[in-house]
C-alpha positions in Angstrom: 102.4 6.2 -3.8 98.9 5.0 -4.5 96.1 6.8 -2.7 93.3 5.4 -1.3 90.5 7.0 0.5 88.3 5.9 3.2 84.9 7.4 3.2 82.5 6.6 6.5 78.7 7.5 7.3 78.3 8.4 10.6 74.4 8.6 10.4 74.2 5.0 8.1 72.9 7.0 5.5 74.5 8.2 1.9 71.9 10.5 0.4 72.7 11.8 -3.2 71.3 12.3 -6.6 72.5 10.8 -9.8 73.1 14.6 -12.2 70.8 12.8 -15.2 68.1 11.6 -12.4 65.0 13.4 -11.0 65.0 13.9 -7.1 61.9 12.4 -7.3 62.9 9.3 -9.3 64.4 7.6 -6.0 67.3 6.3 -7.6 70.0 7.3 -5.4 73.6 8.1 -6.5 75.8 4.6 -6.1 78.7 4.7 -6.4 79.2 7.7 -5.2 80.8 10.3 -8.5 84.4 11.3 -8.3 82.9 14.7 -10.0 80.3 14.8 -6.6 84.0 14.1 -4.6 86.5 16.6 -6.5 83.3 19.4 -5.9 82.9 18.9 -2.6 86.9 19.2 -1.9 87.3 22.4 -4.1 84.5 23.6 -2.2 86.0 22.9 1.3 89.1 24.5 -0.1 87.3 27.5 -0.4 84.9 27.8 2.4 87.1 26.0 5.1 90.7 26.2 4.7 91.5 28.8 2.5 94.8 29.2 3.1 95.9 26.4 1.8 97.7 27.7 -2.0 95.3 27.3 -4.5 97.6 25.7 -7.4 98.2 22.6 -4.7 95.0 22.0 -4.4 94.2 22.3 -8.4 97.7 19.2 -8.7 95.8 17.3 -6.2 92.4 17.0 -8.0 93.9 17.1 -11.4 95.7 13.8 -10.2 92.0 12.2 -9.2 90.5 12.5 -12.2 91.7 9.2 -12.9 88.6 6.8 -12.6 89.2 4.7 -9.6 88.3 1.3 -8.3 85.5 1.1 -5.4 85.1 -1.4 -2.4 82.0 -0.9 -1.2 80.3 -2.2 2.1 77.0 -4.4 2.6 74.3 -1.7 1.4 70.9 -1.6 0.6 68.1 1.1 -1.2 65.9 2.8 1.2 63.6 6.3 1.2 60.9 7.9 2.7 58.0 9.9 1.6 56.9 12.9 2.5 53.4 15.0 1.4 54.0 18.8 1.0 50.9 21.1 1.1 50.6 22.9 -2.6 49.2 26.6 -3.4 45.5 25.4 -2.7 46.1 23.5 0.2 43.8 24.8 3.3 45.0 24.4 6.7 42.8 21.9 8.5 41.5 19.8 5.3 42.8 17.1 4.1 44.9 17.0 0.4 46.3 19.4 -1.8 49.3 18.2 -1.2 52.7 16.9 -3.4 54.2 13.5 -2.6 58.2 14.0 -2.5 60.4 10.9 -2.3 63.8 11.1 -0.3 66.1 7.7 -1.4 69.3 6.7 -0.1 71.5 3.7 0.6 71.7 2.5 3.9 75.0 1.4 5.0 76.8 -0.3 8.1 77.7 3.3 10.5 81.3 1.3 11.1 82.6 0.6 7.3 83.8 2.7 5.0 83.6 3.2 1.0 86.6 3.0 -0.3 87.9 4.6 -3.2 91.8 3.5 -4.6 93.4 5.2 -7.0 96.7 2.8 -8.1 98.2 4.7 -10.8 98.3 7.8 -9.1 101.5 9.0 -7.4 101.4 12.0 -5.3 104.1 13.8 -3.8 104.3 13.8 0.4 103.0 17.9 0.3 99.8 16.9 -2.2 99.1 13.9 -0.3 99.0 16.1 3.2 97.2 18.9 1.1 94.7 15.9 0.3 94.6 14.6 3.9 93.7 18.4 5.0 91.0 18.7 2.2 89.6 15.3 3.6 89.5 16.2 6.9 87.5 19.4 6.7 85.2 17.5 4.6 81.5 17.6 6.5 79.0 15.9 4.1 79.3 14.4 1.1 76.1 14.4 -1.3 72.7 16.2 0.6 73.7 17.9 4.1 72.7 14.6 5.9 75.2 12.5 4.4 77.2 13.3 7.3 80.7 12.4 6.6 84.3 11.1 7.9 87.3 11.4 5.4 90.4 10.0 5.5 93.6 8.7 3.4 94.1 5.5 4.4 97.6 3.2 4.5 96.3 0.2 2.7 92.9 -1.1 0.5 90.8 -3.2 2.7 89.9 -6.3 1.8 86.5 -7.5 0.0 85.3 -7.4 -3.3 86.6 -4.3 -5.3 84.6 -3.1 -8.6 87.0 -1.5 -11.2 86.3 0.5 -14.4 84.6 -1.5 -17.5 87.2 -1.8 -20.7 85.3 -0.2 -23.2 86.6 -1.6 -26.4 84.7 -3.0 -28.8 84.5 -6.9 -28.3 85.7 -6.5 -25.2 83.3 -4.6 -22.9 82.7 -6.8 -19.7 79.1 -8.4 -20.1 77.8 -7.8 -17.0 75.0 -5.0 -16.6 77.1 -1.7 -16.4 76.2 1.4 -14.3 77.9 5.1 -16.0 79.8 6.9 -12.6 80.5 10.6 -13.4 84.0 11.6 -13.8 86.1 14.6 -14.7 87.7 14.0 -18.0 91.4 14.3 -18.3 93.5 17.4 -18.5 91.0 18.6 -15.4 89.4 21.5 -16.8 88.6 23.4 -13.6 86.0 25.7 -14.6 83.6 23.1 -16.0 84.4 21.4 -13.1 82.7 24.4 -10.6 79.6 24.7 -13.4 76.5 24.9 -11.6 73.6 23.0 -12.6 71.8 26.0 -14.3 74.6 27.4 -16.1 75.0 23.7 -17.6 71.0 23.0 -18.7 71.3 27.0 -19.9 74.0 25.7 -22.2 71.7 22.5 -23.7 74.0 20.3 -22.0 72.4 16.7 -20.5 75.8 16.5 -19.1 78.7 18.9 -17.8 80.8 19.4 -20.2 84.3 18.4 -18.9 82.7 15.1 -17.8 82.8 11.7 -19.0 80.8 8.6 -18.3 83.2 5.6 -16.7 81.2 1.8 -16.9 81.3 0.2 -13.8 79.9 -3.5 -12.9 76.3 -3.0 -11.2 77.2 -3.4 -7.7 75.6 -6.3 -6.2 73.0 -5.0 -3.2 72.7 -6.6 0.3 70.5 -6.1 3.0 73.0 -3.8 5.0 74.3 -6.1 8.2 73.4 -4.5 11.5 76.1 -2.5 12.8 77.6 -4.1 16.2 76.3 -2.5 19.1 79.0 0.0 20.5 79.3 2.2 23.8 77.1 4.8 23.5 78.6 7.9 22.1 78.3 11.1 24.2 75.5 13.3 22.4 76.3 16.5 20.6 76.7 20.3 23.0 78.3 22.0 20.3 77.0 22.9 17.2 78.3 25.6 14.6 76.9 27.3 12.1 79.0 30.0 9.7 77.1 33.4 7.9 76.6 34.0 4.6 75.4 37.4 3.8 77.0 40.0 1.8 76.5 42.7 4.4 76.4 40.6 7.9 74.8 41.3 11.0 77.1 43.4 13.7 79.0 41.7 16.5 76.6 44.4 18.3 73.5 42.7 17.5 74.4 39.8 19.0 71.3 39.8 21.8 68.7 40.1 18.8 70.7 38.3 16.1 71.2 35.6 18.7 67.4 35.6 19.9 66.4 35.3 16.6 68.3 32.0 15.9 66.2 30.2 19.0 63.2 31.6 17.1 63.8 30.0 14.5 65.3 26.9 15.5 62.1 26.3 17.8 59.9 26.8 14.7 62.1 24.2 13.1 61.7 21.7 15.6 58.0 22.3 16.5 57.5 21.6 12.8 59.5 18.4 13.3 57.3 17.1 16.2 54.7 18.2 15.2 54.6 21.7 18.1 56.4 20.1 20.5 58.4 22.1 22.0 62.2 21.2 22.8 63.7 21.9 26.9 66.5 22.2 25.4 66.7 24.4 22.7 63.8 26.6 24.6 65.2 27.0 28.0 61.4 26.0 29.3 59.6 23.1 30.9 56.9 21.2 29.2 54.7 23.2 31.2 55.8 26.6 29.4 57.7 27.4 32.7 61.4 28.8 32.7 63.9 25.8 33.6 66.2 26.4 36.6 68.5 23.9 36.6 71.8 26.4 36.4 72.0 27.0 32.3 72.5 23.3 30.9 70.0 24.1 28.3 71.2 25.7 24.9 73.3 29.1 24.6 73.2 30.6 21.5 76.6 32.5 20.6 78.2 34.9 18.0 81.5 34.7 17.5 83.1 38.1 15.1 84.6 37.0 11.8 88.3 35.8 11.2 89.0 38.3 8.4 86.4 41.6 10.9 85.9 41.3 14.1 83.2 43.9 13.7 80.6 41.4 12.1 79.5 37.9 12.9 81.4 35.3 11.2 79.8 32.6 12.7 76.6 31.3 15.1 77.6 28.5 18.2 74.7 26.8 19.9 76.2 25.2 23.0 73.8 23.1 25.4 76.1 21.4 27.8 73.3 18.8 28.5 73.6 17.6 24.6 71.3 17.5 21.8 69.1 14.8 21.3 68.6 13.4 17.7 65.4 15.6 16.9 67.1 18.7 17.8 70.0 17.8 15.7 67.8 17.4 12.9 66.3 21.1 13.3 69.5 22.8 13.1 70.4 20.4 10.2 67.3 21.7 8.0 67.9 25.5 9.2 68.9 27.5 5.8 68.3 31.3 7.1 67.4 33.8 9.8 64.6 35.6 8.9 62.9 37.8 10.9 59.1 39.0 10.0 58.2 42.1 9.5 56.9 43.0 13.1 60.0 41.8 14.2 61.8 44.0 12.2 60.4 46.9 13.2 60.7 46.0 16.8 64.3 45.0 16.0 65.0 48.1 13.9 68.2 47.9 12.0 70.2 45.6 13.6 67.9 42.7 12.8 69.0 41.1 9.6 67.9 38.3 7.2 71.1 36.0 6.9 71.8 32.6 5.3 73.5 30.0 7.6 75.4 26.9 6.6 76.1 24.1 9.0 79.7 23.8 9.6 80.3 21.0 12.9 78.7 18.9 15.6 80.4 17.5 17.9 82.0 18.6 21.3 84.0 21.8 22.5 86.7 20.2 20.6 85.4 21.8 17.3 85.7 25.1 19.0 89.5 24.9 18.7 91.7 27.2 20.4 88.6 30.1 20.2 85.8 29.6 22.3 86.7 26.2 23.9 90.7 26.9 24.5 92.2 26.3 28.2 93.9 29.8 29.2 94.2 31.6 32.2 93.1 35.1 31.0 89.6 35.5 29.3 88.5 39.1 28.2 84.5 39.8 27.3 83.9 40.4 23.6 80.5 41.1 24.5 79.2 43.1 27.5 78.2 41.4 30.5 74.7 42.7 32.1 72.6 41.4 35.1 68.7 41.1 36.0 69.2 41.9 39.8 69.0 44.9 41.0 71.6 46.8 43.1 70.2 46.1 47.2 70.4 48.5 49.9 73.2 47.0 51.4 75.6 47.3 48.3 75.1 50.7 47.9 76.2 51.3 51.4 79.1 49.1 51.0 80.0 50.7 47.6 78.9 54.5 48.3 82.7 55.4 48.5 83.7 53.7 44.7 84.3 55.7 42.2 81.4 53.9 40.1 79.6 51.9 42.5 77.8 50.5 39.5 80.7 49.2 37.9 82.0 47.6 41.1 78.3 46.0 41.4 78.7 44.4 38.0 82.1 42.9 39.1 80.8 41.5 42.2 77.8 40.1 39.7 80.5 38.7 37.1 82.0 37.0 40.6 78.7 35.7 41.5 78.0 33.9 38.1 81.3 32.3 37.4 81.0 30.7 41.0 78.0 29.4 39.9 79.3 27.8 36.8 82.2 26.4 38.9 85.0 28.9 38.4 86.9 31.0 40.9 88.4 33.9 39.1 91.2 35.4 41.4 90.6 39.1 39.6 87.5 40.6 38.0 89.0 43.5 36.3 86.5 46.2 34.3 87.5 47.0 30.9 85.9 50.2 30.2 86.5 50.4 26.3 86.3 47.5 23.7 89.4 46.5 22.4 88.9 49.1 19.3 88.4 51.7 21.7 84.7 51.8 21.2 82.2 51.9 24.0 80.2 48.9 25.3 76.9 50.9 24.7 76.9 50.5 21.0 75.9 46.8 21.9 72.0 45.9 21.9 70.7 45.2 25.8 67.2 44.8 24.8 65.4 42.2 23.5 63.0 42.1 20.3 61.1 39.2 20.7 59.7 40.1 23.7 58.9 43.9 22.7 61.8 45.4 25.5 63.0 49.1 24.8 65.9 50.8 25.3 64.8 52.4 28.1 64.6 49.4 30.1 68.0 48.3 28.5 70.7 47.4 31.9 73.8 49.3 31.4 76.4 46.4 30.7 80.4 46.6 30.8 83.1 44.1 29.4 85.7 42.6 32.4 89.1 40.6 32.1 88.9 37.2 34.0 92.0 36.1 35.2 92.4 32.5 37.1 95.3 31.3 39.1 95.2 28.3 36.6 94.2 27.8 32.9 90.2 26.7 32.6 88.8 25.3 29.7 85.8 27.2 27.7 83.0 27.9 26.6 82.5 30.9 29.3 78.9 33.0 28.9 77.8 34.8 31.9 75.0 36.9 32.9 71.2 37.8 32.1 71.6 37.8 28.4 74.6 35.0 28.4 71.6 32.7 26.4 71.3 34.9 23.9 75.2 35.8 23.1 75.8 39.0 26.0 78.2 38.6 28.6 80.7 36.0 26.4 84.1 35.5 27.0 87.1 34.7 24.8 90.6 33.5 25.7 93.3 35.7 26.2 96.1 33.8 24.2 99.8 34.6 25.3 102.0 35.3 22.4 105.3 33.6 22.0 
């Protein structure tokens, strides 16, 4: 049947660069490029949903290199400007500085572009194939063309801008704009050719390509959106690792400390040093908030493919993120540590690159970290700040480990405090490899702690009469990835 693809613009915004145009030119991409579109969904293919077979995916885009017809909503050319200090810029003194444009189309947040394809027929599994690729799809163009893909039944209504005939005598005479498009068979290795490897080559354009005519869209001054309930802001927010050799699941503490550090420089760079409650864990006043852990957690989960390494960062702040804050962790690129930092850190501090993967709610979080079970085991040890009183000594003088039954009474203590009532706290003395919970980091970097002064920590099944929904972090660290708990999912 035909296929026809919906794509909407949560943000308003469509940011993207024409391949023949300077950044700097402010000419933004529009219509947006089936090459920019087949990319982006190889690219989710491989990053996001790799287990989808590979020649299905190749069917799918071969049958979309077919130029298709656009409807495109109300729109209108915006950017803004921003001055970037140069080598002999001075801190304090005016100048020095590089002007940098930043142009985009501006469209209605509740329509969609939509792009049809009529002579292509797919097949009910390379039209779900498609569906999945769409789905997983989280910006199209720059990182904050935030975007939500879809197949869709029927075109919508409106005006709909088809490819130019080309023939001589015969080319339409109004003004054309050239959309860049993969030419037919799909030759997928030109396809995936970077920018460098294609001006290496002499090549103005990929070879591969071709240039489709389309009629010059007609601009509007984009209608304002109708006002709509407000939408519940963002707690969680995911970010996956890209490092050859990636940080340990036992550096989470440091790894995870490190990520605030540099989310906070972020931001203050933003707001010009204002500093965010949220994402900080502090007052205005520089004073630590108490107000029973609403602020941000940051969280490593271990990789799908070894559980021994980080996979992936979380930052969860029930409260929500406001719109500035969002913005910081959209712009964050890497973790890197200085060089003080380093040696404070050791080892287990590691510069890593990090790509933005979801915002949203727990819902992203899947059946991981945000599932509803009745059984959730520590994957990182729990630890407290309090020390062990008089009175609990004397109550737990006969255990076996009166430290261990201190902790359990501790891992009580915190979930009430969050709200749950675990029937059981059970110790689990060994990780689920059969390694010991002292391999983990309990001391901090930033804040020059040594191991000396490191709380022994322990990992503990929670068991509930009735499933409860996640995230669960507990404990001193359980802001800076320690103490975190993941379901316990029953096998059928």
């Amino acid at each position: 049947m035909p296929v026809t693809i919906a794509l909407r613009f949560p943000w308003g915004r469509v940011h993207a660069t024409p391949w023949e145009r300077s950044a700097n030119e402010a000419e933004p991409e529009w219509p947006l490029s089936t090459w920019r579109l087949l990319r982006a969904l190889y690219s989710v293919w491989r990053f996001r949903c790799p287990e989808i077979d590979g020649g299905a995916v190749e069917r799918v885009l071969g049958a979309l290199v077919a130029p298709p017809s656009y409807r495109l909503p109300p729109h209108t050319t915006a950017h803004t400007r921003h001055y970037f200090p140069d080598a002999t810029h001075r801190s304090g003194q005016s100048g020095a500085t590089d002007k940098v444009f930043d142009a985009f189309i501006v469209i209605p947040t509740d329509e969609a572009v939509q792009l049809h394809w009529a002579s292509v027929d797919l097949d009910p599994e390379a039209t779900d194939v498609l569906a999945r690729l769409l789905a997983e799809l989280p910006f199209l163009g720059r990182a904050e063309s935030l975007c939500e893909a879809s197949i869709i039944d029927a075109p919508g209504d409106g005006d709909w801008i088809a490819p130019l005939a080309t023939e001589e005598g015969s080319m339409d005479r109004r003004r054309p704009v050239s959309v860049l498009t993969p030419a037919a068979p799909l030759d997928l290795p030109r396809l995936l050719a970077t920018t460098r490897q294609v001006r290496a080559a002499r090549f103005t354009d990929p070879p591969g390509s071709r240039r489709v005519p389309y009629p010059m869209p007609v601009r509007h001054e984009a209608r304002e959106s109708p006002r709509r309930p407000a939408t519940p802001r963002p707690t969680i927010v995911v970010l996956g690792v890209q490092a050859n050799a990636p940080p340990s699941v036992t550096a989470s503490l440091v790894m995870c400390e490190l990520l605030r550090l540099c989310l906070q420089s972020k931001f203050g760079r933003l707001t010009g040093g204002a500093v965010s409650p949220t994402l900080s864990g502090k007052r205005h006043d520089g004073e630590r908030r108490l107000d029973q852990h609403s602020h941000a957690h940051y969280l490593a989960l271990p990789s799908a493919s070894n559980a021994r390494f980080i996979g992936r960062f979380v930052i969860w702040a029930p409260e929500g993120l406001g719109p500035e804050e969002v913005r910081a962790i959209t712009m964050l690129r890497e973790l890197k540590p200085g060089a003080r930092a380093i040696a404070d850190g050791g080892k287990e501090l590691r510069e890593v690159r990090v790509r933005l993967e979801a915002i949203g709610g727990p819902e992203l979080l899947g059946a991981g970290l945000a599932a509803r079970a009745s059984v959730w085991r520590s994957v990182t040890p729990f630890i407290t700040g309090r020390n062990m009183g008089d009175s609990t000594r004397r109550r737990l003088k006969d255990a076996t480990d009166p430290w261990l039954g201190f902790l359990a009474a501790e891992v009580q203590r915190e979930a009430e405090l969050r709200g749950l009532q675990p029937v059981r706290v059970v110790p689990r003395l060994r990780r689920e490899d059969g390694s010991s919970w002292l391999a983990f980091r309990r001391h901090r970097a930033f804040k020059s702690e040594r191991l000396a002064s490191a709380p022994r920590g322990c990992g503990f099944d929670l068991e509930f009469s009735e499933p409860v929904s996640g995230p669960i972090a507990l404990g001193a660290q359980s802001h800076f990835g320690l103490g975190l708990f993941l379901p316990v999912v029953e096998r059928r």
